[in-house]
N, CA, C and O atoms as a GROMACS GRO file, in nm:
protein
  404
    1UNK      N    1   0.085  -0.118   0.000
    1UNK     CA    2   0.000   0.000   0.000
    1UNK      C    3   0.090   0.125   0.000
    1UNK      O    4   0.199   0.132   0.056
    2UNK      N    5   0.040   0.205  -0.058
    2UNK     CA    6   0.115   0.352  -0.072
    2UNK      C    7   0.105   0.406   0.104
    2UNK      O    8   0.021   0.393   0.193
    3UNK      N    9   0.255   0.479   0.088
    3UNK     CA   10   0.293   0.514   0.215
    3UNK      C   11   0.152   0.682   0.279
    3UNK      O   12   0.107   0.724   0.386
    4UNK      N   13   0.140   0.715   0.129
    4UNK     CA   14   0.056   0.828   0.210
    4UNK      C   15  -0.097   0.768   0.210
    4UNK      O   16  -0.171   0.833   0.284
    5UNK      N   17  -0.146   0.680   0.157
    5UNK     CA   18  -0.256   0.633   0.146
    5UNK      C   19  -0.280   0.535   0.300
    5UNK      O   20  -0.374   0.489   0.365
    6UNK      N   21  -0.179   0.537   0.305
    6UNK     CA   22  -0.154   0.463   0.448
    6UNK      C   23  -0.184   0.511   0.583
    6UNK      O   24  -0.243   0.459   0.678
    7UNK      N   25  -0.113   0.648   0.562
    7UNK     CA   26  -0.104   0.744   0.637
    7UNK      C   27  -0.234   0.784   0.694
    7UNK      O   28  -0.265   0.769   0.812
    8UNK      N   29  -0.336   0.857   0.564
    8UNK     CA   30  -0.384   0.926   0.552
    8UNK      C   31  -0.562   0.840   0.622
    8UNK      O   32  -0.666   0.899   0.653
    9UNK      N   33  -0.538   0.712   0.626
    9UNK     CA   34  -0.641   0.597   0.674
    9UNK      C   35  -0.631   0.612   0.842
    9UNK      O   36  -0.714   0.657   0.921
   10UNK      N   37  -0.499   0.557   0.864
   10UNK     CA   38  -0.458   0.623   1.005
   10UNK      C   39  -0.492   0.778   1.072
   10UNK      O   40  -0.544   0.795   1.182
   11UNK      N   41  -0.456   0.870   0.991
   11UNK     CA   42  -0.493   0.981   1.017
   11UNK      C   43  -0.674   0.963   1.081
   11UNK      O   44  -0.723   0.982   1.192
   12UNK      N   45  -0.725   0.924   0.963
   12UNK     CA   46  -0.877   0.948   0.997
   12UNK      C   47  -0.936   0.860   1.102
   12UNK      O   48  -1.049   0.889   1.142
   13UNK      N   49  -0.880   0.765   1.148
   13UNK     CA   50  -0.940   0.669   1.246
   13UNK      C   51  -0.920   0.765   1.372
   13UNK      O   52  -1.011   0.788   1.452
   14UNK      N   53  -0.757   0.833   1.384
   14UNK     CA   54  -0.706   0.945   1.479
   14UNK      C   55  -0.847   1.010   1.519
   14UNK      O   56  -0.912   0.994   1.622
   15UNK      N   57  -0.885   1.116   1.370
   15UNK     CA   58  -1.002   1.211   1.416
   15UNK      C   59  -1.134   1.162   1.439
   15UNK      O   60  -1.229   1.236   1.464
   16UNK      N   61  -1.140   1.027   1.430
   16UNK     CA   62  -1.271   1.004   1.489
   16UNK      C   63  -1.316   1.026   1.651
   16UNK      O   64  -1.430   1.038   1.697
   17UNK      N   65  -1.161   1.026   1.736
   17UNK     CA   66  -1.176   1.017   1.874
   17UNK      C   67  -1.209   0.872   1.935
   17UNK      O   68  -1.193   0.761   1.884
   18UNK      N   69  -1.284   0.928   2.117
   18UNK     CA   70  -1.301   0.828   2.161
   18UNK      C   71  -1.390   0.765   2.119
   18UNK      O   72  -1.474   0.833   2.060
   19UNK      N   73  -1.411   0.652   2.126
   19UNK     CA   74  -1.524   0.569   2.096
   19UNK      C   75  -1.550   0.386   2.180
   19UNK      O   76  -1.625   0.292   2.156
   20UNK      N   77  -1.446   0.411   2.278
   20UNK     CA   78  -1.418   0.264   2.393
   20UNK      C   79  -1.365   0.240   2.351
   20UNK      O   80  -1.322   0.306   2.256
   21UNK      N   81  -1.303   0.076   2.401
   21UNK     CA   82  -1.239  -0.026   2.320
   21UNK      C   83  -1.277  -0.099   2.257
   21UNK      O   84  -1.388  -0.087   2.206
   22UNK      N   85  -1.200  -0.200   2.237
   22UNK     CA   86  -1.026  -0.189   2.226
   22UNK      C   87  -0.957  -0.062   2.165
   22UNK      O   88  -0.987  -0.031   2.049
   23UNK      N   89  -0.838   0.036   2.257
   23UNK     CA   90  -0.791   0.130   2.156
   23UNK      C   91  -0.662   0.086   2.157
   23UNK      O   92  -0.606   0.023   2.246
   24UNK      N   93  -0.602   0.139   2.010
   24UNK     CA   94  -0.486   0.140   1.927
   24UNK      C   95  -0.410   0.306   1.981
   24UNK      O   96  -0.458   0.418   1.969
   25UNK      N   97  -0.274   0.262   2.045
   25UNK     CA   98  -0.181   0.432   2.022
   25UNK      C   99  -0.081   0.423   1.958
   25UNK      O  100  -0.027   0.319   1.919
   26UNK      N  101  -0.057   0.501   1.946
   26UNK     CA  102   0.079   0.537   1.820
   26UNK      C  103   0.147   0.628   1.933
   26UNK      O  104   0.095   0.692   2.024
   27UNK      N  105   0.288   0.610   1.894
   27UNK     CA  106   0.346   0.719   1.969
   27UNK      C  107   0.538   0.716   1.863
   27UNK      O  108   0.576   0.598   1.866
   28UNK      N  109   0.619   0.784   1.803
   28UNK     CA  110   0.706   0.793   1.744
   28UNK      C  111   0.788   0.856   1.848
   28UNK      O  112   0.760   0.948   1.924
   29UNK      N  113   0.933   0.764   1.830
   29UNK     CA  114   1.018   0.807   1.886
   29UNK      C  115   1.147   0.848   1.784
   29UNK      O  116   1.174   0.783   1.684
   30UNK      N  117   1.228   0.979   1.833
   30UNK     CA  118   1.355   1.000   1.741
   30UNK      C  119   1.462   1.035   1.833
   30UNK      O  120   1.437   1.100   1.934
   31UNK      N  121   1.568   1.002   1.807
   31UNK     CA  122   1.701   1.086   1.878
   31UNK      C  123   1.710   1.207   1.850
   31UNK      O  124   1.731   1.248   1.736
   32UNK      N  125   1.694   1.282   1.956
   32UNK     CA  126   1.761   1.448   1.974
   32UNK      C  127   1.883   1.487   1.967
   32UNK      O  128   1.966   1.471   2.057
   33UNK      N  129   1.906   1.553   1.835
   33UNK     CA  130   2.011   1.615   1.779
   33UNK      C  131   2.073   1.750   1.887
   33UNK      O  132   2.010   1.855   1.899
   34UNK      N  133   2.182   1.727   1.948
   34UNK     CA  134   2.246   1.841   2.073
   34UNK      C  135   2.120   1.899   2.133
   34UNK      O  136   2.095   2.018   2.112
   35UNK      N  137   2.037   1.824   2.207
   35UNK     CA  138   1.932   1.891   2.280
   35UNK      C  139   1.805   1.948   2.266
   35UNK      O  140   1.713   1.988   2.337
   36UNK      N  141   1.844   1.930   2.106
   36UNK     CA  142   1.717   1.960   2.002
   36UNK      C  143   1.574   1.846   1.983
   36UNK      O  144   1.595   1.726   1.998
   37UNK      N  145   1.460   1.888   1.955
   37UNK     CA  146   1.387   1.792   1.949
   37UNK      C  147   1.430   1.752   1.807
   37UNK      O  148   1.488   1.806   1.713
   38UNK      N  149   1.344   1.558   1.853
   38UNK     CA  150   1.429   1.485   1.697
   38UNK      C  151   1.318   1.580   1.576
   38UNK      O  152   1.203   1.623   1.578
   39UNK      N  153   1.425   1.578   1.485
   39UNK     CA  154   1.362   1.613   1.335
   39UNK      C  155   1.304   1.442   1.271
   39UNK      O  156   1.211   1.438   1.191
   40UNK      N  157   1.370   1.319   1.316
   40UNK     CA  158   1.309   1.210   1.255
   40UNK      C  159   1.297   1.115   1.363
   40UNK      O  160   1.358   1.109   1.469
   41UNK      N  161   1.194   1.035   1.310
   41UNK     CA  162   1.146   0.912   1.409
   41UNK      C  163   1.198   0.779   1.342
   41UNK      O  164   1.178   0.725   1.233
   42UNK      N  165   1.262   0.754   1.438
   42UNK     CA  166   1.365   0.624   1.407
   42UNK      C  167   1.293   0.507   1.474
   42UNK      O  168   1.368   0.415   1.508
   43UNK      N  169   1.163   0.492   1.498
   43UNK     CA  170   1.099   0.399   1.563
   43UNK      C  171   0.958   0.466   1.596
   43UNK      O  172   0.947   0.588   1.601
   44UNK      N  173   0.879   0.402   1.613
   44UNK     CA  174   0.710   0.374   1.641
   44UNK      C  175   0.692   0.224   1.716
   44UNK      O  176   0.718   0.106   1.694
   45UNK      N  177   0.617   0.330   1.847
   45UNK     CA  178   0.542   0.183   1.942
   45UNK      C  179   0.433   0.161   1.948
   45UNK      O  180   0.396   0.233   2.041
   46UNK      N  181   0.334   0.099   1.905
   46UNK     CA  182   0.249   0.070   1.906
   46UNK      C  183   0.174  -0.007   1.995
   46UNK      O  184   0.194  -0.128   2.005
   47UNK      N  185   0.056   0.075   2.088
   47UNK     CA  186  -0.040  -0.020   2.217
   47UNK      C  187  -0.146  -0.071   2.184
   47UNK      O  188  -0.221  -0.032   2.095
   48UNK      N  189  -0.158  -0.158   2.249
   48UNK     CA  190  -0.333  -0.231   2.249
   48UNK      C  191  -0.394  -0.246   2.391
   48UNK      O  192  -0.353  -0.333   2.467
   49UNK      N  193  -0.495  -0.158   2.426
   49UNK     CA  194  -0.564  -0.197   2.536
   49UNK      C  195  -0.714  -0.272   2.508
   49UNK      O  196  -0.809  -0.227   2.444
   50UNK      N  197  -0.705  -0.372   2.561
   50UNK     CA  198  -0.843  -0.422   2.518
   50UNK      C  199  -0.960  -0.405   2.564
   50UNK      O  200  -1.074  -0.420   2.519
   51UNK      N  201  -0.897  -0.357   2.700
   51UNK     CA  202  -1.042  -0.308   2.784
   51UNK      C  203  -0.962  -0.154   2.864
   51UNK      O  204  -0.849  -0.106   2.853
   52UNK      N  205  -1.100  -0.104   2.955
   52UNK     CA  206  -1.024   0.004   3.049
   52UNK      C  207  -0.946  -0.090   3.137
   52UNK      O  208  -0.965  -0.211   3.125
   53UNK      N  209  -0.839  -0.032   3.246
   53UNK     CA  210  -0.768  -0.050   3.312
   53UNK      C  211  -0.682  -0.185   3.272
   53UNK      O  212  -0.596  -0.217   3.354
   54UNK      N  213  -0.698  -0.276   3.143
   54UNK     CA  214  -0.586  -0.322   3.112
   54UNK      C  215  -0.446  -0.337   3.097
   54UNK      O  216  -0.378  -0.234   3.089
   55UNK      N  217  -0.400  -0.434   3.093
   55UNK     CA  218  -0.237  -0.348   3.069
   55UNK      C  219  -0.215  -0.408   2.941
   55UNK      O  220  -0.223  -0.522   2.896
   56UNK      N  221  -0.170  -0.242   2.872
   56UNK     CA  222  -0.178  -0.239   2.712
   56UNK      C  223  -0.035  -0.342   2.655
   56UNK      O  224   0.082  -0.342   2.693
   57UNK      N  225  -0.093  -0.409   2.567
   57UNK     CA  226   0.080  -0.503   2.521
   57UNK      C  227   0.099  -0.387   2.363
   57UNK      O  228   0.019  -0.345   2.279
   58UNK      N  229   0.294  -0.366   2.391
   58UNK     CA  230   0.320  -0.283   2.305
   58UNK      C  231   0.396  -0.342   2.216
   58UNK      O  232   0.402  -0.462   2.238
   59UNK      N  233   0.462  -0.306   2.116
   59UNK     CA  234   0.542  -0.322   1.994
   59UNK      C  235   0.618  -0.213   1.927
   59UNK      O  236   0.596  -0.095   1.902
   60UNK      N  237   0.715  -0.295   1.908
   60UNK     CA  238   0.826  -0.136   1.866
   60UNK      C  239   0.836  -0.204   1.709
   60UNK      O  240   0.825  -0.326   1.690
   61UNK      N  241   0.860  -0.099   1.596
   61UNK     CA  242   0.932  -0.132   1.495
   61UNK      C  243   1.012   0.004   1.483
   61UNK      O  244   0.967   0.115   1.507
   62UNK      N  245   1.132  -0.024   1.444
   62UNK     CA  246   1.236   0.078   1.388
   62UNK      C  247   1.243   0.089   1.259
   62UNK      O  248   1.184   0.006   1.190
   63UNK      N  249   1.316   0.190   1.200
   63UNK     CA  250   1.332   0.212   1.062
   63UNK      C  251   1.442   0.291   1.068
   63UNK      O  252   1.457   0.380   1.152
   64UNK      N  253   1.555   0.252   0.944
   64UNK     CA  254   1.689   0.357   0.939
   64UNK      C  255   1.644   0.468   0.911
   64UNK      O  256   1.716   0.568   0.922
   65UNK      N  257   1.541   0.473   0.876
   65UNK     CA  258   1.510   0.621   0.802
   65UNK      C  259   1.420   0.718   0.914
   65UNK      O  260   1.460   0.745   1.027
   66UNK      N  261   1.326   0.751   0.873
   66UNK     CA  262   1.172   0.799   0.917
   66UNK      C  263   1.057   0.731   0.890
   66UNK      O  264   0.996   0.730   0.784
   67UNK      N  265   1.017   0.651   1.034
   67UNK     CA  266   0.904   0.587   1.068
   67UNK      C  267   0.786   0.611   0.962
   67UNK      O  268   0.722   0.545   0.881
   68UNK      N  269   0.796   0.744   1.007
   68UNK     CA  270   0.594   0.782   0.982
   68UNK      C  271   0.627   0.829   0.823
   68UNK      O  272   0.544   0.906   0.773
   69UNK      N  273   0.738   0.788   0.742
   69UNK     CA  274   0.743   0.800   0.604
   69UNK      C  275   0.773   0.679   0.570
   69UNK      O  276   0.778   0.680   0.447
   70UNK      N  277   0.806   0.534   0.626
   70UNK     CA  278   0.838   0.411   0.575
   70UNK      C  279   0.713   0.325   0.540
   70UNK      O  280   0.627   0.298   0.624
   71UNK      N  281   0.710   0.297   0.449
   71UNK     CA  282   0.551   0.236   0.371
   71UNK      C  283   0.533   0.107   0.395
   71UNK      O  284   0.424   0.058   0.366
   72UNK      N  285   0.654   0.012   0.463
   72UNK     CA  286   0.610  -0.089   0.546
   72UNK      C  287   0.587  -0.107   0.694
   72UNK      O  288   0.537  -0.196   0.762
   73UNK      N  289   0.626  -0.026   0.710
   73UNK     CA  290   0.572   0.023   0.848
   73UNK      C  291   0.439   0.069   0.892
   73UNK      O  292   0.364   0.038   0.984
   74UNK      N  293   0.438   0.148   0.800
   74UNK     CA  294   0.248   0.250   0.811
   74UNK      C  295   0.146   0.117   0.775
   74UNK      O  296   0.041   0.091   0.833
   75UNK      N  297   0.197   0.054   0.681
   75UNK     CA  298   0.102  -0.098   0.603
   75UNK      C  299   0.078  -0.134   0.706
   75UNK      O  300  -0.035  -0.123   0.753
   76UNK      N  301   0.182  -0.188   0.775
   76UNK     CA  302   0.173  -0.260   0.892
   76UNK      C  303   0.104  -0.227   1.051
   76UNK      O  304   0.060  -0.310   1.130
   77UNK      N  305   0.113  -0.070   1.067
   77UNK     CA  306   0.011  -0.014   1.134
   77UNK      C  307  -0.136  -0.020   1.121
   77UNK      O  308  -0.213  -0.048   1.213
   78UNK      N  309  -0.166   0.006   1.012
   78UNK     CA  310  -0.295   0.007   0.931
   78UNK      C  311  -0.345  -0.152   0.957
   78UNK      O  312  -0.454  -0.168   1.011
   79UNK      N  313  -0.282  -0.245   0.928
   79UNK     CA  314  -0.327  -0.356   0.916
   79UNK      C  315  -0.325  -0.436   1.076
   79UNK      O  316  -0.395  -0.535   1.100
   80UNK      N  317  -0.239  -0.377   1.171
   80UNK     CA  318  -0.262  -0.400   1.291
   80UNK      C  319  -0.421  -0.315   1.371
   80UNK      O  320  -0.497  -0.376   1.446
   81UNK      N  321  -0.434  -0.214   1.343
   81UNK     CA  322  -0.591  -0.149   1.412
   81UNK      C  323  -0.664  -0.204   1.324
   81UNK      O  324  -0.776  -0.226   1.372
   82UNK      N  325  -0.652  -0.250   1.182
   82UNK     CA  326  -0.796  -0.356   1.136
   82UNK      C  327  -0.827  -0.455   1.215
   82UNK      O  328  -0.934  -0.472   1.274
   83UNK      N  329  -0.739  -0.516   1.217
   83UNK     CA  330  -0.746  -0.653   1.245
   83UNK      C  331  -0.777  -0.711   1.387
   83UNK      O  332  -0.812  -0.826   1.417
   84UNK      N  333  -0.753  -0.585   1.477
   84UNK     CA  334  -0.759  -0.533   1.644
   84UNK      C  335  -0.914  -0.502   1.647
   84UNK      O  336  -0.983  -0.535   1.744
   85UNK      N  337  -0.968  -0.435   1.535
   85UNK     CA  338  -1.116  -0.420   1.536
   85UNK      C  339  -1.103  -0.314   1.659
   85UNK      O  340  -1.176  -0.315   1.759
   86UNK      N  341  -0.994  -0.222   1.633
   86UNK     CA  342  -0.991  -0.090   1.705
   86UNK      C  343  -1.135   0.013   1.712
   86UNK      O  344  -1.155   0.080   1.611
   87UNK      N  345  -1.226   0.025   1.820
   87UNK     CA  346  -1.279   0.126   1.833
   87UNK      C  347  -1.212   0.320   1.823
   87UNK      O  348  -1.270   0.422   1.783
   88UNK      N  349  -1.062   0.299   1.883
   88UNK     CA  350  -0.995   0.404   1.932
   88UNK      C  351  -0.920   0.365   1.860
   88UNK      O  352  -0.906   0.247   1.826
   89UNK      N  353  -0.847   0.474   1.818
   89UNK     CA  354  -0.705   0.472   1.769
   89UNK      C  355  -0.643   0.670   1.803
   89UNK      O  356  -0.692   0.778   1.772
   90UNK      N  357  -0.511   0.628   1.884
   90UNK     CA  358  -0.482   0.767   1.903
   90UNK      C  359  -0.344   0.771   1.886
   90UNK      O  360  -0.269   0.674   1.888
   91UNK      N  361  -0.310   0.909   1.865
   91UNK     CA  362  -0.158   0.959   1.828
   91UNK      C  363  -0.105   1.023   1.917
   91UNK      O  364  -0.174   1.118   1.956
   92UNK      N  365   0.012   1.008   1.976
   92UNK     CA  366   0.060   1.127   2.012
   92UNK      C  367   0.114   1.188   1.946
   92UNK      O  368   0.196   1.121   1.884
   93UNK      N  369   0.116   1.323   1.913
   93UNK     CA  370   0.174   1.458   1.831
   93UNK      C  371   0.297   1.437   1.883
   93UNK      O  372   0.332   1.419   2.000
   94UNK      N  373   0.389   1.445   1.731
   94UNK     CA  374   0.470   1.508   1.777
   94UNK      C  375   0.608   1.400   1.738
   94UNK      O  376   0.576   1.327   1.644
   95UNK      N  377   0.736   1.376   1.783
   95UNK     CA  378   0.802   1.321   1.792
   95UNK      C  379   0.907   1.286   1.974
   95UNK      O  380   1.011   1.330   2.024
   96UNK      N  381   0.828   1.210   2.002
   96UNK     CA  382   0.920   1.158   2.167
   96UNK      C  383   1.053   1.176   2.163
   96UNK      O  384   1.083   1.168   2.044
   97UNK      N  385   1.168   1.200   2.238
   97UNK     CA  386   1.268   1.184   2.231
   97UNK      C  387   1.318   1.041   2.315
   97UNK      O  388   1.281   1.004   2.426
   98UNK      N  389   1.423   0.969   2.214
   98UNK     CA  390   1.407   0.843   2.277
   98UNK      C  391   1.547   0.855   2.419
   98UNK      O  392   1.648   0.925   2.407
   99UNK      N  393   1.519   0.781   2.525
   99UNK     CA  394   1.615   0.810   2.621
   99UNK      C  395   1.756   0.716   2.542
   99UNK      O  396   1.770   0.615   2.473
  100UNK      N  397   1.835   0.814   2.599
  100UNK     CA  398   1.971   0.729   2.570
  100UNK      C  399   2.036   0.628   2.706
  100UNK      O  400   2.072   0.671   2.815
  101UNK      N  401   2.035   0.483   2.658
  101UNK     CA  402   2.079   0.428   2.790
  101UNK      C  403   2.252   0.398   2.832
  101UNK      O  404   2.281   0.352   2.942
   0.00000   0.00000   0.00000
């Protein structure tokens, strides 16, 4: 599937809001350049809560490049909240900075 067609599916499940569960989050992480927030996301984690007060099971995929521009990655997002039969699906804005250990 095309990377913005991908995107752009995700996007809209985003603006639907709450709606219960099961919800889907997105959250992108990048390394911060000298203190700077990251300019790219070198990874996306992805949650599943199936109910309230569950504990959500997560998933990381990385990419050498930029996450939220890699077209097997987004496929693979997309095809994880189908298949989850996601009510919710949410984003966090933005790019996380990932801790350095």
């Amino acid at each position: 599937m095309n990377v913005d067609k991908a995107k752009k599916r995700i996007a809209k499940q985003v603006k639907k809001g709450f709606h219960g569960y099961p919800l889907v989050s997105l959250e992108y992480f990048g390394k911060a350049n000298s203190g700077k927030t990251p300019d790219a996301a070198s990874e996306v984690v992805i949650s599943y809560t199936e109910e309230e007060g569950a504990e959500p099971q997560k998933q990381t995929f990385a990419s050498g490049g930029d996450a939220r521009e890699d077209e097997t990655i987004q496929s693979t997002l997309l095809k994880i909240i189908e298949r989850a039969d996601a009510k919710t699906v949410t984003e966090i804005d933005g790019i996380s900075t990932v801790r350095e250990s």
